[in-house]
LOMARFI-536011 format. One record per residue: chain; x, y, z of N, C-alpha, C, O in turn; residue number from 1. Coordinates in nm, 3 decimals. Last residue first. Layout:
N
{"A",{X,Y,Z},{X,Y,Z},{X,Y,Z},{X,Y,Z},NUM},
...
% end
This chain:
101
{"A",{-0.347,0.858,-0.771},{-0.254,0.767,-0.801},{-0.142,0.762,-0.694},{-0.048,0.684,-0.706},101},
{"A",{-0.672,0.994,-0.812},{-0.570,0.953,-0.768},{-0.432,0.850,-0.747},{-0.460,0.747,-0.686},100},
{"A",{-0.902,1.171,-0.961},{-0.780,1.090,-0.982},{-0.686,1.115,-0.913},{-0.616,1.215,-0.921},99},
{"A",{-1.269,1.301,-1.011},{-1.096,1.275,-0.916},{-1.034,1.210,-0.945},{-1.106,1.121,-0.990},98},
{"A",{-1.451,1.393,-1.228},{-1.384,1.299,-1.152},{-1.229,1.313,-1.112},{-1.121,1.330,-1.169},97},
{"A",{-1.767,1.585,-1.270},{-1.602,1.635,-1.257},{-1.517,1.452,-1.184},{-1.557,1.418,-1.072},96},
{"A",{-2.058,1.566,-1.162},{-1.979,1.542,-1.291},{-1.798,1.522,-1.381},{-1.748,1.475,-1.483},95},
{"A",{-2.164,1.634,-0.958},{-2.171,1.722,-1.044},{-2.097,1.711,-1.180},{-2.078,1.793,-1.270},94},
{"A",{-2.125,1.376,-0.848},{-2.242,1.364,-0.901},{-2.223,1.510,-0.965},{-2.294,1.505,-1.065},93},
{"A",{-1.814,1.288,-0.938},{-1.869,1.374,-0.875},{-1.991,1.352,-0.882},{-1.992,1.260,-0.964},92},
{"A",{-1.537,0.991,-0.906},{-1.709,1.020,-1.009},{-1.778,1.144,-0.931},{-1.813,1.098,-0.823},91},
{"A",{-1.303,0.879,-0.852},{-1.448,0.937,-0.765},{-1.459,0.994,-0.868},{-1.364,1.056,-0.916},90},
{"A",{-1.036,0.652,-0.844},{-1.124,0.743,-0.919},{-1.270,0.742,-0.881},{-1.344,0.643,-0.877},89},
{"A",{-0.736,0.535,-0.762},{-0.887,0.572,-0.700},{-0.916,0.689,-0.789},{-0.849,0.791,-0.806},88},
{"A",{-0.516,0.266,-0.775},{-0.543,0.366,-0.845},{-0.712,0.422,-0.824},{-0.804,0.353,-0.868},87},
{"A",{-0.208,0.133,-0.668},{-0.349,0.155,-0.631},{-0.411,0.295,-0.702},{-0.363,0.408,-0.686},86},
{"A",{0.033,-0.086,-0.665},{-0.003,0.047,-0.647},{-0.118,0.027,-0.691},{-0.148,-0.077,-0.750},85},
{"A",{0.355,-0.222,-0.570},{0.236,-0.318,-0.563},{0.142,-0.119,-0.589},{0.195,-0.028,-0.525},84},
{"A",{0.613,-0.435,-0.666},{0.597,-0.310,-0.634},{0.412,-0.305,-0.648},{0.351,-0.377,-0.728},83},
{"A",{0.906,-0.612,-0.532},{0.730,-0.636,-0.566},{0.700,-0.459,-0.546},{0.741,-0.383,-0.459},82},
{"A",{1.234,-0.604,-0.700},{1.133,-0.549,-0.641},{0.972,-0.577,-0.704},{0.923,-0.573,-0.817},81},
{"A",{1.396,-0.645,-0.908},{1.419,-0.671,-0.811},{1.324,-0.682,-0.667},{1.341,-0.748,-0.564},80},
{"A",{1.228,-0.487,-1.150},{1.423,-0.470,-1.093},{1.393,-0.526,-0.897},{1.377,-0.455,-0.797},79},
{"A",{0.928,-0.626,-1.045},{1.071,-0.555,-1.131},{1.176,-0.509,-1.039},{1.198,-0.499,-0.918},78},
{"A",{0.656,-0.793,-0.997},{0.786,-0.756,-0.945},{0.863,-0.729,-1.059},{0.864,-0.801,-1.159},77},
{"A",{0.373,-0.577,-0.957},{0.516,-0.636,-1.089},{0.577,-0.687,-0.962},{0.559,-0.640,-0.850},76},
{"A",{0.010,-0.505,-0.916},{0.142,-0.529,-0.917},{0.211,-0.605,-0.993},{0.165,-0.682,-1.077},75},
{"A",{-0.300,-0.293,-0.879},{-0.215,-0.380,-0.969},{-0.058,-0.383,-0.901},{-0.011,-0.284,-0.844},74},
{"A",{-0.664,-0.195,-0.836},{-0.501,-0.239,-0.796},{-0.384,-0.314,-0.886},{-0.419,-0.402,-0.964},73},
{"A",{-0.842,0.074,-0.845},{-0.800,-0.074,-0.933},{-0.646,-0.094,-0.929},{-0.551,-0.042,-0.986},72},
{"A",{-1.215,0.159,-0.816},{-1.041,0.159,-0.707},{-0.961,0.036,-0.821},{-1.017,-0.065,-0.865},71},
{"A",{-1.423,0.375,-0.833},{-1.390,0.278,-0.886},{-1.207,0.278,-0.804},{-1.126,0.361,-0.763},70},
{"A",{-1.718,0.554,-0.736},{-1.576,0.508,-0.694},{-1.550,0.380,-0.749},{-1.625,0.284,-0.730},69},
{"A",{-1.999,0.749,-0.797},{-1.922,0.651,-0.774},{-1.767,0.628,-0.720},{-1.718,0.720,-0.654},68},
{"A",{-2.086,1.022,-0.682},{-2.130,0.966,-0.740},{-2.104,0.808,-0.732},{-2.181,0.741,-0.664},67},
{"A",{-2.034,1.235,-0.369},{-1.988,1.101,-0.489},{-2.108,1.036,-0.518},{-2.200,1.000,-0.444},66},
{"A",{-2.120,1.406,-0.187},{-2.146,1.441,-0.340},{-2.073,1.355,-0.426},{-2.048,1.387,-0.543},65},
{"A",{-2.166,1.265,0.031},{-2.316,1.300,-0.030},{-2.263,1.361,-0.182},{-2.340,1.366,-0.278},64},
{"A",{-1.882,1.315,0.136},{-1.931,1.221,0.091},{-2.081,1.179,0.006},{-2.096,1.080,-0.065},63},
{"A",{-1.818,1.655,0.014},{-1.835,1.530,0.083},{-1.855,1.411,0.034},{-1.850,1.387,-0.087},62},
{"A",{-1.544,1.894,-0.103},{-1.684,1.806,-0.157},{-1.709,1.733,-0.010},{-1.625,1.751,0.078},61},
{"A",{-1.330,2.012,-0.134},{-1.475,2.090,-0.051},{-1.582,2.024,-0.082},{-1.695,2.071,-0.090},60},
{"A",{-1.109,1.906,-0.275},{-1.202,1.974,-0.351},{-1.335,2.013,-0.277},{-1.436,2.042,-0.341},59},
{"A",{-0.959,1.811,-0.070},{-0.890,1.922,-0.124},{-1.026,2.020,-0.242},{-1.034,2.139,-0.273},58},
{"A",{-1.136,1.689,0.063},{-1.057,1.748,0.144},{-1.038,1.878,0.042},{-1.078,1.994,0.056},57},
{"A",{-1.110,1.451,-0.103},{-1.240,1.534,-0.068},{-1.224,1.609,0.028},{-1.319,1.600,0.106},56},
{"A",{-0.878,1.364,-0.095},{-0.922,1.381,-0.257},{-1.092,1.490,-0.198},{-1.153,1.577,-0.260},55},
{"A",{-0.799,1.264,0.145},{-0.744,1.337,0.096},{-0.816,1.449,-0.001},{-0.815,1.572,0.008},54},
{"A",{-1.037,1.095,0.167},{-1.011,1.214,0.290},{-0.964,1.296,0.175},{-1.035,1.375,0.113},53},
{"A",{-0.902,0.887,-0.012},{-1.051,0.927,-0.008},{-1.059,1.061,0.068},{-1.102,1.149,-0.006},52},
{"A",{-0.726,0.867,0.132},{-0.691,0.877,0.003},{-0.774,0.943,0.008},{-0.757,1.063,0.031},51},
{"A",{-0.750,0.712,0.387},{-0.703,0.836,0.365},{-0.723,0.889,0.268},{-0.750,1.006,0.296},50},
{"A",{-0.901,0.464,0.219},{-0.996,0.549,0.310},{-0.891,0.670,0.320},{-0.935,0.762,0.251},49},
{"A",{-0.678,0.350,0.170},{-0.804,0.398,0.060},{-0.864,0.501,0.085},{-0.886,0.601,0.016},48},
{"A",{-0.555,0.270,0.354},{-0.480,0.366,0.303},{-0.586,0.420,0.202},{-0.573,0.534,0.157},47},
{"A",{-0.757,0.086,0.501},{-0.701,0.233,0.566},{-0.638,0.314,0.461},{-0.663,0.434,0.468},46},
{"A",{-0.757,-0.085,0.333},{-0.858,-0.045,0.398},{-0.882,0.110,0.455},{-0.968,0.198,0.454},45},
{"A",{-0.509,-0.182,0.316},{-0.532,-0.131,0.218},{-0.639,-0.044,0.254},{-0.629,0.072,0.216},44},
{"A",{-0.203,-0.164,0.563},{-0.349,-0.170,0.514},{-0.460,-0.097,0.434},{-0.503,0.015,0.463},43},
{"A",{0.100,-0.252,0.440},{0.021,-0.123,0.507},{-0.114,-0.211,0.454},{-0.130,-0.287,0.359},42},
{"A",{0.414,-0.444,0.506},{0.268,-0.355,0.474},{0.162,-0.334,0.549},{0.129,-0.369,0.663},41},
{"A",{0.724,-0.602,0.483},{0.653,-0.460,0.544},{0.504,-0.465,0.470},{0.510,-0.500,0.352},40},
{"A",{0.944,-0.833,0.577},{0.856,-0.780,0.464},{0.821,-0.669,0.554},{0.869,-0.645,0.665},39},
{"A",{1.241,-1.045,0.538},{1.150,-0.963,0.627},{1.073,-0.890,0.528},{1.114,-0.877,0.413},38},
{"A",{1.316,-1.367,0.614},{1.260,-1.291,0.504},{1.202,-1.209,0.567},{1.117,-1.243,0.649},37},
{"A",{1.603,-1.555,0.728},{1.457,-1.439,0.801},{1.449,-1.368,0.650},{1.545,-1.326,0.585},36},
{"A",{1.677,-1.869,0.678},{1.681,-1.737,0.702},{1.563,-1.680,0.672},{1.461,-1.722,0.616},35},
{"A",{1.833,-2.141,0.758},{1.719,-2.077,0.824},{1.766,-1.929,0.725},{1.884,-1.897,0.710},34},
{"A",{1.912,-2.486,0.629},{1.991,-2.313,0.652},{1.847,-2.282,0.723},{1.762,-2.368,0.744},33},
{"A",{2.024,-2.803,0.657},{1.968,-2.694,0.625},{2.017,-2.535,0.695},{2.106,-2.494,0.769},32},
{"A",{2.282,-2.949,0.431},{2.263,-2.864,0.522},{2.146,-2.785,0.538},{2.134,-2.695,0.455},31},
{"A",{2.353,-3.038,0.158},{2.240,-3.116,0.236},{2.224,-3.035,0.379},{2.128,-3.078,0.444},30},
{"A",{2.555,-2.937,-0.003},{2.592,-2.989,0.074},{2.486,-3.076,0.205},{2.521,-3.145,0.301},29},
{"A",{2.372,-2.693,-0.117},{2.421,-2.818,-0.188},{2.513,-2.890,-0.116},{2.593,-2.924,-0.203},28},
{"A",{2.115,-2.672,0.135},{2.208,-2.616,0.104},{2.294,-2.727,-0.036},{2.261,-2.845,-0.034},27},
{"A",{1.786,-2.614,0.178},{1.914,-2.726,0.177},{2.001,-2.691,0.107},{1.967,-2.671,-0.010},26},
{"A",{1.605,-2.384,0.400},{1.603,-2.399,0.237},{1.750,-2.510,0.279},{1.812,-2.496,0.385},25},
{"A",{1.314,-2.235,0.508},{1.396,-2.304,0.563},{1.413,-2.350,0.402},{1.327,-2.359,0.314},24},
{"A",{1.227,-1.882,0.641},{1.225,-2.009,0.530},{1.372,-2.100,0.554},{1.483,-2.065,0.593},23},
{"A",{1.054,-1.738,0.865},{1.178,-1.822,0.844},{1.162,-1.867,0.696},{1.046,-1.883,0.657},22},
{"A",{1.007,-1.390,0.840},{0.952,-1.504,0.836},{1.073,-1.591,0.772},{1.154,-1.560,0.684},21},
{"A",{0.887,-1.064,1.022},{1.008,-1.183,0.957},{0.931,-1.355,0.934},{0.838,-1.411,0.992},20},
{"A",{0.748,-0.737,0.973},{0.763,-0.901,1.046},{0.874,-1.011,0.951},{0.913,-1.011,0.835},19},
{"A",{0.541,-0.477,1.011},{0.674,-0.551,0.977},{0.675,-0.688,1.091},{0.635,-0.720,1.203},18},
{"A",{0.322,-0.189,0.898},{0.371,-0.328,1.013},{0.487,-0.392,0.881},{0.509,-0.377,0.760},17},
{"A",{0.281,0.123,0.918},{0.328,0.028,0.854},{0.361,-0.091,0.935},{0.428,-0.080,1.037},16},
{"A",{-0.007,0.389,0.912},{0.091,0.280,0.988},{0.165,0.180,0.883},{0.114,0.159,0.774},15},
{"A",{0.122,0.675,0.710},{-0.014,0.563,0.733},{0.140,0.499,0.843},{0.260,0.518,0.859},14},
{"A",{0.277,0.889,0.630},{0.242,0.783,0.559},{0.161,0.647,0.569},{0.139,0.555,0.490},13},
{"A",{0.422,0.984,0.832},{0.294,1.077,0.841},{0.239,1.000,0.684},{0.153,1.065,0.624},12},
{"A",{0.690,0.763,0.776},{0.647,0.902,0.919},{0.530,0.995,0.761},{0.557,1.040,0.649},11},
{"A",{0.828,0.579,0.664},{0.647,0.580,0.650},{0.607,0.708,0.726},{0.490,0.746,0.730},10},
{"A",{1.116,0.554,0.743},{1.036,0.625,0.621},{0.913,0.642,0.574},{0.883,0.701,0.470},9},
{"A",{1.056,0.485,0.991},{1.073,0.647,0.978},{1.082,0.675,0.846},{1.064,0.791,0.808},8},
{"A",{0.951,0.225,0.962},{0.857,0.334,1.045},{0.908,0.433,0.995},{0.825,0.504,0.939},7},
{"A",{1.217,0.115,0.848},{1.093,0.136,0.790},{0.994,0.220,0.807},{0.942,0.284,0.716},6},
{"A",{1.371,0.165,1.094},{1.395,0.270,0.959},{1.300,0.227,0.878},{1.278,0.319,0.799},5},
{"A",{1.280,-0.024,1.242},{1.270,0.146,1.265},{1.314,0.190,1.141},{1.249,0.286,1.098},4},
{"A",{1.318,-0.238,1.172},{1.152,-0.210,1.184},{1.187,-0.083,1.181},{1.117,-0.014,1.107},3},
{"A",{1.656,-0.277,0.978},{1.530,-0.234,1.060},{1.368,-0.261,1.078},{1.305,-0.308,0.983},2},
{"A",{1.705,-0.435,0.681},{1.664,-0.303,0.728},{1.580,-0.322,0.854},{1.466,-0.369,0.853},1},
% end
């Protein structure tokens, strides 16, 4: 796939970088091979921080009215796929907590 059709499925989804990387592997014939492993990701730093926007955005809170923040990452690879997701919970100081997934 593309760099561009990655970008255009990330459109208004944060930046996404992309890049290739050789691996070099011997073939059963002793040949080596080259091929391009291409990957994609986003920065966590940044995508937290939208999140965060998001979640205090929608409830008219600020930053003066978190209490805490707990963030807790986890990944699989399944069917084929590293699937990698992020889970943000804000603590109100009025008591009420956000969840985001």
């Amino acid at each position: 796939v593309s760099a561009n059709k990655f970008t255009e499925l990330g459109k208004d989804a944060g930046l996404i970088f992309y890049k290739e990387w050789p691996y070099e592997t011997v073939d059963d014939e002793g040949r080596k091979r080259t091929e391009k492993i291409k990957y994609w990701w986003k920065d966590p730093v940044s995508e937290v921080t939208s999140t965060l926007t998001r979640m205090l955005q929608a409830t008219g809170k600020g930053p003066e009215d978190i209490e805490y923040i707990h963030i807790c990452h986890g990944a699989d690879h399944g069917k084929m796929k590293f699937r990698f997701t992020t889970k943000v919970i804000v603590k109100m100081k009025d008591g009420g907590p956000l969840v985001e997934r």
